[in-house]
C-alpha positions in Angstrom: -13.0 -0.1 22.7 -14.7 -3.6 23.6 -17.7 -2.2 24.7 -18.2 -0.3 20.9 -17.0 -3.7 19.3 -19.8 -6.1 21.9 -22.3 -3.1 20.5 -22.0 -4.7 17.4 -23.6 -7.7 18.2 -20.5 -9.5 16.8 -18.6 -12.5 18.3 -15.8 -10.6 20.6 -12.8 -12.4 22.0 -11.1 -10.4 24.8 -7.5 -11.1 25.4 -6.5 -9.6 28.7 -3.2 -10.7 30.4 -3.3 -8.0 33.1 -5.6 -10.0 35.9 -7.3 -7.0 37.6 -8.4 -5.8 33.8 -9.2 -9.3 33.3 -11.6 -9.1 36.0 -13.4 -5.9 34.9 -13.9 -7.5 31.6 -15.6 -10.2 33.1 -18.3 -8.0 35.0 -18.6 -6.1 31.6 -18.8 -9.2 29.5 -22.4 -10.1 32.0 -24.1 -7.5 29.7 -22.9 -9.1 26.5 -23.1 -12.5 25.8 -21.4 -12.5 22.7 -17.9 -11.1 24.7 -15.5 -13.8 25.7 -13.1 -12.9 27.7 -9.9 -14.8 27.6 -7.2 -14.4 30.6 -3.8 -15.1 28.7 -0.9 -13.3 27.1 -1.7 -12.4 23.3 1.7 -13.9 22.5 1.0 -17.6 23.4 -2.9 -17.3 22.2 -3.7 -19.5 19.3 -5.9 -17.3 17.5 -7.0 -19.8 15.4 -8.0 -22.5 18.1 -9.8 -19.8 19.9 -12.0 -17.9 17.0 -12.7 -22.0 15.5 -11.1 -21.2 12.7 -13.5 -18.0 11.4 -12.2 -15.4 9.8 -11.9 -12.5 12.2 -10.5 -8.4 12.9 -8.0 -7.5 15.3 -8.3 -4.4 17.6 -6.5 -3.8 20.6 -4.3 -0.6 22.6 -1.0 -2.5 22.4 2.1 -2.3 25.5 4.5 -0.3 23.7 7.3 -2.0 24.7 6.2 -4.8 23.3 4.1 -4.1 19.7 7.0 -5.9 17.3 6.7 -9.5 19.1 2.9 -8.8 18.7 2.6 -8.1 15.2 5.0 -10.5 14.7 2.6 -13.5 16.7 -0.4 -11.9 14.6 1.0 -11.9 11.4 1.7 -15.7 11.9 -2.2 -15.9 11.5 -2.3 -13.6 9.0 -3.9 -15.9 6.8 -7.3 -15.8 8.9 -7.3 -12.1 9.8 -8.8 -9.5 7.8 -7.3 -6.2 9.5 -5.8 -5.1 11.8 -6.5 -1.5 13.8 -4.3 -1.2 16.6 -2.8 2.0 18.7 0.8 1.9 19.3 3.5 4.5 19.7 3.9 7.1 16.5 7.5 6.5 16.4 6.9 2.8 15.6 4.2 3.2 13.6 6.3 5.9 11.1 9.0 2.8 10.9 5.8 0.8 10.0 4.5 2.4 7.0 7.9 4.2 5.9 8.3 3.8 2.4 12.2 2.3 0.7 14.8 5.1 0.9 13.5 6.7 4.4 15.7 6.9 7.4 12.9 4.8 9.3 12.5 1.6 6.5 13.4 -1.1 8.2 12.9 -4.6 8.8 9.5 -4.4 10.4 8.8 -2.0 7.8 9.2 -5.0 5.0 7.8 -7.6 7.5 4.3 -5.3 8.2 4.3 -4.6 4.2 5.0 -8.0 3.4 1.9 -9.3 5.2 -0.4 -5.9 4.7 -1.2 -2.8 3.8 -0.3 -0.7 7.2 -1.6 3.2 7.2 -1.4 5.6 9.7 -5.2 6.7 10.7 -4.3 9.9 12.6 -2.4 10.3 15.6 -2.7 10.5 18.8 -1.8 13.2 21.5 -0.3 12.0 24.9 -2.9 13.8 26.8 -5.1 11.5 25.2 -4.2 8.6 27.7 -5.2 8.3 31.5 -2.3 8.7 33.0 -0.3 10.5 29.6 2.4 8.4 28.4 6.0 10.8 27.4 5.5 9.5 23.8 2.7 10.7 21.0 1.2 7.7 19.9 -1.3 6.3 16.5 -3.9 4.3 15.4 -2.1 2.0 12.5 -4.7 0.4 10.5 -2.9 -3.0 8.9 -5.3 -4.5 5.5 -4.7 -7.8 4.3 -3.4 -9.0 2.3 0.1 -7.0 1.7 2.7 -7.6 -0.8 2.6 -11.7 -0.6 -0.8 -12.3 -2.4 1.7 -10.8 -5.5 4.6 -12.9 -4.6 4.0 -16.1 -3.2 6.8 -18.0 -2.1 7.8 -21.6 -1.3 9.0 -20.8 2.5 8.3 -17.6 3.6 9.5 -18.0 7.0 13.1 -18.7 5.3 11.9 -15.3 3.2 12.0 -13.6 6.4 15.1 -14.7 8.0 16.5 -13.5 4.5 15.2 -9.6 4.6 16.5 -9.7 8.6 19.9 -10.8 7.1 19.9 -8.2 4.8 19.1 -5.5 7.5 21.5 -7.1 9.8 23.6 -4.0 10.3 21.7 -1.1 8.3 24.9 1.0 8.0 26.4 -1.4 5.7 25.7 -2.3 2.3 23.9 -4.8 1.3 26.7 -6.5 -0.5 28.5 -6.8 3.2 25.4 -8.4 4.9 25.2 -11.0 2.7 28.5 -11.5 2.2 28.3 -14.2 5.1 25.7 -16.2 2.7 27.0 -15.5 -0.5 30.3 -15.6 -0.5 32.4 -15.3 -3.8 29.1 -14.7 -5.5 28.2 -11.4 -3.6 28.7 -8.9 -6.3 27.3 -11.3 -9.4 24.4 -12.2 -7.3 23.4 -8.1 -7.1 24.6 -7.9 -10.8 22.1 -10.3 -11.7 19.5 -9.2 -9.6 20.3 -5.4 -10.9 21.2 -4.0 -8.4 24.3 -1.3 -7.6 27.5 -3.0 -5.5 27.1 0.0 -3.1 22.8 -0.5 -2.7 21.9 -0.4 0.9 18.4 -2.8 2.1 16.7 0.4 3.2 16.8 1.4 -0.7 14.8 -2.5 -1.5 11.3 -2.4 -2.3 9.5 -5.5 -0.3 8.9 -6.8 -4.7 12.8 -6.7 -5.0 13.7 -8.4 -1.6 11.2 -11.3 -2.9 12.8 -11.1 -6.5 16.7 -11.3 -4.8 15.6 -13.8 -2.1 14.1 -16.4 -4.8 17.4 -16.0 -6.9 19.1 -16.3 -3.9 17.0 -20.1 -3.0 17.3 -20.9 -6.9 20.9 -21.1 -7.0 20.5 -23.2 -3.4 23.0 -20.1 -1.8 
């Protein structure tokens, strides 16, 4: 993958925790100048300090175990990334772009369509892979920007906290998960908001979590 992106001829930053990979990338990079290669975990890079502040598209084979707390750290420079196109597991990618009312819509569902447009490319076999992993894996594409460049909010990061509230135990109703916040004003809020006592968050669309989370921060619940 980086020696296809450094045949560009573009700028290529890569991040490589793993110090033996590290190393390999550094005898690669001697035959492209424009390859940096940066030995440091993705999750405590600054993007933005290490690209100067361009614009830029992320690409990468993520550790499984660990894709959420990645998209997570990239989304927080989502305002400086044009796409992402990464390969992670299937079964996390299908929570990814799962539309309201599946079994899979979920919190990183909203979050991912929050801040883009995620689509599964095609997948992936495990034979693939050198050694195969137990688990059939995809290449997600993510386009920004998602659903916030048609609902811009005041604090989005209190937006967030909100839809993780909301999911915070799917098998209730949404009415019981933020009954916590809400209080006495549980059912009027959902009233108001029109939406059934008995609604579940997986049935939201990301629009409707923006709508209910700004009447939510209007009446200062």
């Amino acid at each position: 993958m980086t020696e296809h992106l450094a045949a560009t001829g573009a700028s290529v930053y890569a991040v490589e925790f793993d110090p033996p990979l590290a190393a390999a990338l550094q005898r690669f990079a001697k035959r492209f100048p424009n390859v940096t290669v940066v030995s440091a975990d993705i999750l405590e890079t600054d993007i933005e300090a290490l690209t100067g502040g361009r614009r830029v598209r992320i690409y990468g084979n993520l550790p499984y175990y660990i894709t959420s707390p990645i998209l997570h750290r990239l989304f927080e420079h989502a305002d400086r990334i044009d796409a992402i196109h990464i390969v992670i597991q299937f079964e996390v990618a299908a929570r990814i772009v799962a539309p309201p009312g599946r079994r899979d819509y979920g919190y990183l569902s909203v979050v991912s369509q929050w801040f883009t447009n995620p689509e599964i490319v095609f997948q992936i076999p495990p034979g693939a892979f050198r050694p195969p992993p137990k688990v059939a894996s995809a290449l997600v594409s993510f386009l920004m920007p998602g659903a916030r460049a048609k609902h811009p909010l005041v604090d989005e990061a209190a937006f967030l906290n909100f839809v993780k509230e909301c999911f915070a135990q799917k098998r209730k109703t949404l009415r019981n998960n933020l009954r916590a916040r809400l209080g006495t004003r549980t059912e009027e809020t959902l009233l108001e908001a029109r939406l059934a006592p008995d609604v579940r968050a997986e049935a939201l669309t990301v629009a409707q979590f923006a709508a209910l989370f700004e009447m939510v921060r209007g009446k200062k619940i």
